[in-house]
C-alpha positions as CSV (number, residue, x, y, z in Angstrom):
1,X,32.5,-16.4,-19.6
2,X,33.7,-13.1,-18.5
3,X,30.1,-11.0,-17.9
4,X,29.4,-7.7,-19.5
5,X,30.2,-4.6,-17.9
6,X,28.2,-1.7,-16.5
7,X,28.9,1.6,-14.7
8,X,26.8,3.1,-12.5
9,X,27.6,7.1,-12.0
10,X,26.2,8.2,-8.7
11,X,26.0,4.5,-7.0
12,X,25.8,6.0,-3.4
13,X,22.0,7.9,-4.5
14,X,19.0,6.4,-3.2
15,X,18.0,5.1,-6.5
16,X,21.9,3.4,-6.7
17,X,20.6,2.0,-3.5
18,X,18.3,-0.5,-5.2
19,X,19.8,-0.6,-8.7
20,X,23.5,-1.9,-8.0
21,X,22.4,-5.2,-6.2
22,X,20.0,-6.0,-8.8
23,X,22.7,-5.3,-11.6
24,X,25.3,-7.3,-9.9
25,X,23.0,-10.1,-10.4
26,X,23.7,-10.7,-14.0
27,X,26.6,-7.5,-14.8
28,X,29.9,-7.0,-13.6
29,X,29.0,-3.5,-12.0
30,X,31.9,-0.3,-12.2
31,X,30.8,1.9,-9.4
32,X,31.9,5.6,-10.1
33,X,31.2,8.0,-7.7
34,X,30.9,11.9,-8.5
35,X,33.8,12.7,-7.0
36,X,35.8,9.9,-9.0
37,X,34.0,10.5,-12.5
38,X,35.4,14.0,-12.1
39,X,38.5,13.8,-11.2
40,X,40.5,9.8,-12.1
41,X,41.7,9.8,-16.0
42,X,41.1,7.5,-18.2
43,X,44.3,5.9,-17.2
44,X,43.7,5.2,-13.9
45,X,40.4,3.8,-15.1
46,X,41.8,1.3,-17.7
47,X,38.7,-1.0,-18.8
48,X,36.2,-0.4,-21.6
49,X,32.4,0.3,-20.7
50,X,30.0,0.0,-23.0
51,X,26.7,0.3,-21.1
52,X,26.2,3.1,-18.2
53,X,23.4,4.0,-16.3
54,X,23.9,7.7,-14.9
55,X,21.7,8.3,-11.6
56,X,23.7,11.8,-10.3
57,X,21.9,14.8,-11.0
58,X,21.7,15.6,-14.7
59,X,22.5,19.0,-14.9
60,X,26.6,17.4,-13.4
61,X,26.8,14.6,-16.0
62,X,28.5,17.0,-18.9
63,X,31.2,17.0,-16.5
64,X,31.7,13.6,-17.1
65,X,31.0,13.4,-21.1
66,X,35.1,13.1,-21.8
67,X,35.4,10.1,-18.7
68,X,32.6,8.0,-20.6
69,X,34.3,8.6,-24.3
70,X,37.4,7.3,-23.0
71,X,35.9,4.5,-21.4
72,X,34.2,3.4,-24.1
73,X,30.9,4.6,-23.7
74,X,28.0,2.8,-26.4
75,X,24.7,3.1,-24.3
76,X,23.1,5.6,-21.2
77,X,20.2,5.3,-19.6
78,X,20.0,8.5,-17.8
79,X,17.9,9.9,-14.9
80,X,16.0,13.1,-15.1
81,X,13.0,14.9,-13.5
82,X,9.5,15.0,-14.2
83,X,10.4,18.9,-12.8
84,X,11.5,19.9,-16.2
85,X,7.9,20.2,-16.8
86,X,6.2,20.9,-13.6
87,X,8.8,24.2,-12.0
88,X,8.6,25.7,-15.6
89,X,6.1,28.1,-14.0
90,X,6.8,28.0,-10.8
91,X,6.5,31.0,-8.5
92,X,9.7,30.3,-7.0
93,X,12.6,31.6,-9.2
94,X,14.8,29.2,-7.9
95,X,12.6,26.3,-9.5
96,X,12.4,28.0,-12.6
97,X,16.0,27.7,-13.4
98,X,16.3,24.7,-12.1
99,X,13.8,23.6,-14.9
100,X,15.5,25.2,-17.2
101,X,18.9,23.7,-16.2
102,X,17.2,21.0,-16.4
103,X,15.8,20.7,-20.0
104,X,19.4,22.5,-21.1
105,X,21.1,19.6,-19.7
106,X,18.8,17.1,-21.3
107,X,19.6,18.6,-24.7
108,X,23.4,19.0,-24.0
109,X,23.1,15.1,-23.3
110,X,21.6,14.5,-26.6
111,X,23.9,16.3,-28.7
112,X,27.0,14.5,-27.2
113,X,26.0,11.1,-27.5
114,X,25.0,12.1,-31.1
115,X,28.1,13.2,-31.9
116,X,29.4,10.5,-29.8
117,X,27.0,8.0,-31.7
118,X,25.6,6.6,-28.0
119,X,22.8,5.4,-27.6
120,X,20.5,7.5,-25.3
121,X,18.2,7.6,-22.8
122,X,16.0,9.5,-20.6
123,X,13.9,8.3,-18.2
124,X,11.8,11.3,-15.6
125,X,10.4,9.8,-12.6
126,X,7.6,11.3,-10.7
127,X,8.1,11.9,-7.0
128,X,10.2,8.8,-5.9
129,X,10.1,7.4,-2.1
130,X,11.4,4.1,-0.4
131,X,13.8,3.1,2.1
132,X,13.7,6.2,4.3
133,X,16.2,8.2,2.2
134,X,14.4,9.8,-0.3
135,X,13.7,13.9,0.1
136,X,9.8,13.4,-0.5
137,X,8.0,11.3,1.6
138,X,10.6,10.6,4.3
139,X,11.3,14.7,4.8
140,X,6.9,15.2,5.0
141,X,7.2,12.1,7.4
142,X,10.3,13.7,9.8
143,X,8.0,16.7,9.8
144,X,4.7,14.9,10.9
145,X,7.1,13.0,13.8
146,X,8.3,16.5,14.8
147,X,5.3,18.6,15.0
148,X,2.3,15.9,14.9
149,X,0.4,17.9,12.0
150,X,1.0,18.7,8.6
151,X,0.2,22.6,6.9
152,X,-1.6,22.5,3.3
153,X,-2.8,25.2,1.4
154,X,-6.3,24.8,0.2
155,X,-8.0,21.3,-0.4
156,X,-4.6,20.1,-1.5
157,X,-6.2,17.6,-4.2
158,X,-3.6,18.2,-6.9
159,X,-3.0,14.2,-8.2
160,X,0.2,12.9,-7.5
161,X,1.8,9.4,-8.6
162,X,4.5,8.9,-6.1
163,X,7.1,5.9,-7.1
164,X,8.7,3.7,-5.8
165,X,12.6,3.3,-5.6
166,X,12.9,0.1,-7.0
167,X,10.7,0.5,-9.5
168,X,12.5,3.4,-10.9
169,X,15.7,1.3,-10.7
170,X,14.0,-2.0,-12.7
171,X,13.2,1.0,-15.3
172,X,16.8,1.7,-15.2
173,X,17.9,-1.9,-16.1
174,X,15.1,-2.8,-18.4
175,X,15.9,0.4,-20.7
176,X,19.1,-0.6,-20.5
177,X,18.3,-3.7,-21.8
178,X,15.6,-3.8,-24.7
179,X,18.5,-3.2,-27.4
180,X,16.4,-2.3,-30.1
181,X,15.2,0.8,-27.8
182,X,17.5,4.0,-28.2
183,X,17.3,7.9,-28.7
184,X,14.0,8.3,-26.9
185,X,13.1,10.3,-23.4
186,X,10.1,8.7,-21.2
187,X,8.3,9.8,-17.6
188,X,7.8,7.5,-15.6
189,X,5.5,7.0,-12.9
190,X,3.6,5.6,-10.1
191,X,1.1,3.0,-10.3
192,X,-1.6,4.8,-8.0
193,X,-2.8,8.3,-8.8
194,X,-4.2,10.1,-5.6
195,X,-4.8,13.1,-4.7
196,X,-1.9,15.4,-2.2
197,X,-4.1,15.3,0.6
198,X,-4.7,11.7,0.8
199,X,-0.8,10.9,0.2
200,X,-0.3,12.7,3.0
201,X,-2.8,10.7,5.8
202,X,-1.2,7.5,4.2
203,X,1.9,8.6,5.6
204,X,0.1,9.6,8.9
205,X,-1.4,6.1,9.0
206,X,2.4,4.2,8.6
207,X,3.9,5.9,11.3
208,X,0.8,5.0,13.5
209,X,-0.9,8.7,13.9
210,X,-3.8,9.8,13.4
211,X,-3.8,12.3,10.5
212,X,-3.6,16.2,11.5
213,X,-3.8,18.2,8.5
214,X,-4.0,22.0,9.1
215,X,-5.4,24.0,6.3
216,X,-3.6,27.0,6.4
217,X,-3.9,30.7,4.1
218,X,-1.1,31.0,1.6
219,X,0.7,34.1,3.5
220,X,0.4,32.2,6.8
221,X,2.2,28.9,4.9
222,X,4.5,31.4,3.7
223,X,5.8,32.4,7.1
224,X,5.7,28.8,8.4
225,X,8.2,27.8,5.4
226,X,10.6,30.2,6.4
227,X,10.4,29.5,9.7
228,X,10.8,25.7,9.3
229,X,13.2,26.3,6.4
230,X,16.1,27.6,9.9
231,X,16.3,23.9,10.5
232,X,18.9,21.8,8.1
233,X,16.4,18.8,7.5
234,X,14.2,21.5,5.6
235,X,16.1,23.6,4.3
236,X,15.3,22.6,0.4
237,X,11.3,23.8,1.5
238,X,9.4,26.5,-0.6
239,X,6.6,28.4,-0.4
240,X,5.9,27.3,-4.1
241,X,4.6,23.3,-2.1
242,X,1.6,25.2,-1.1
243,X,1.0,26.2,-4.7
244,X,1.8,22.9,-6.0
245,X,-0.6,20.8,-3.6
246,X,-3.6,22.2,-5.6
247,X,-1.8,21.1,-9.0
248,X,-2.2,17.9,-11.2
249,X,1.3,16.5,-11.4
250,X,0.3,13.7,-13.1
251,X,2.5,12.1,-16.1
252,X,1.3,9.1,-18.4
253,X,4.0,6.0,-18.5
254,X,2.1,4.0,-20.9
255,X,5.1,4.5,-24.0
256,X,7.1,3.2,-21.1
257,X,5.0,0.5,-20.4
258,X,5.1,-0.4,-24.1
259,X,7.9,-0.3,-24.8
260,X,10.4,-1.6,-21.9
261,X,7.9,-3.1,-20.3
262,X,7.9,-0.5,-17.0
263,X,5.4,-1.4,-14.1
264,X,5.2,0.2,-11.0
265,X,3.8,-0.5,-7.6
266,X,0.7,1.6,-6.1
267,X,1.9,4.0,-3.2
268,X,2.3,1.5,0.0
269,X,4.6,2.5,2.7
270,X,6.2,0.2,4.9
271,X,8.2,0.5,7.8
272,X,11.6,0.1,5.8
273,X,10.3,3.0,3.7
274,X,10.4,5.6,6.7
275,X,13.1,6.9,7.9
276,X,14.4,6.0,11.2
């Protein structure tokens, strides 16, 4: 019996990383990269696909609205960002319209596949780590092996729920799956809520250091994030992390939980989870 088909937009992301295997267990898996989704017709991409699962970032997947009607298209389970609620306010400009991007991409999603009549779905994820390739954990663990201390602003006890990759991709396939489920947006998030600080000593502990957190005053954090933001790795850094350390970034995953069955993992790093 020929198996159902899925495509995957964005299979080389870190979250593709862990979902493709575990589809390819039970789907015959499409893999369409940005690059392709953009720019091969729907000639050169002959087969129908009714279920998708988009993991690029949302705010490129209206870019690829005509490339899923052609092929088919029936279901998406897309990938978001708890950020559309957490930058709204940022201090940062840059953040701010990136939230709004954000939400306007969300909608724009909804009112294609409506027109479409496609199934939707959103899933937000918290902060996600695993594997050594994510931009969260992994870039505050390059900076600890560089300079052998971390900068916070202030206590730094703003809750966090950090997940983990492969969590966020069984979401991915279990949305996907509960038929009955469609039309509906969800956070999800991880299964341990701690506070900034003590996320930050765990990481301290898995590479094997002991923990050298330097409370540092706002204007002084300021002038270390541009300093730090010269080098490539860190580049993405903002002033607006101090801010956010003190802030409860904490999202409720019980609907999930409920209704797809979504579990998560509390915050454990091991060594396959730094990077190298």
């Amino acid at each position: 019996m020929e198996r159902l088909r899925v495509g995957v937009l964005g299979p080389s992301s870190l979250v593709g990383y862990s979902l493709v295997p575990q589809l390819k267990q039970t789907y015959a898996v499409d893999l369409v990269s940005r690059h392709d989704a953009a720019t091969k017709s729907s000639e050169a991409m002959p087969s129908r696909i009714p279920l998708w699962v988009s993991l690029m970032p949302i705010r490129a997947l209206h870019d690829r609205f005509d490339m899923l009607a052609a092929r088919g298209a029936r279901r998406i389970v897309a990938l978001s960002s708890t950020s559309v609620f957490t930058k709204t306010s940022s201090s940062d400009a840059t953040e701010r319209t990136l939230a709004t991007q954000i939400a306007a991409s969300e909608e724009r999603l909804i009112a294609w596949a409506q027109g479409q009549g496609v199934e939707w779905l959103i899933l937000r994820p918290t902060l996600i780590y695993g594997w050594g390739r994510d931009r969260n954990i992994s870039e505050i663990a390059r900076f600890i092996r560089r300079f052998a201390f971390f900068p916070v602003f202030g206590p730094a006890k703003g809750l966090r729920q950090p997940i983990y990759v492969d969590d966020v991709a069984s979401a991915c396939i279990r949305a996907l799956e509960t038929g009955d489920l469609k039309n509906r947006s969800y956070s999800i998030s991880g299964g341990e809520i701690l506070p900034y600080r003590d996320m930050v000593i765990r990481i301290f502990h898995a590479l094997g250091k002991r923990p050298r957190l330097v409370t540092t005053p706002l204007w002084l954090f300021h002038l270390a994030v541009a300093g730090v933001r010269m080098l490539p790795r860190f580049h993405d850094w903002s002033s607006a992390m101090a801010e956010r350390m003190n802030q409860d970034l904490v999202f409720d995953h019980t609907s999930a939980e409920r209704d797809f069955g979504f579990s998560a993992r509390p915050f454990q790093l091991q060594a396959q989870d730094l990077p190298q």
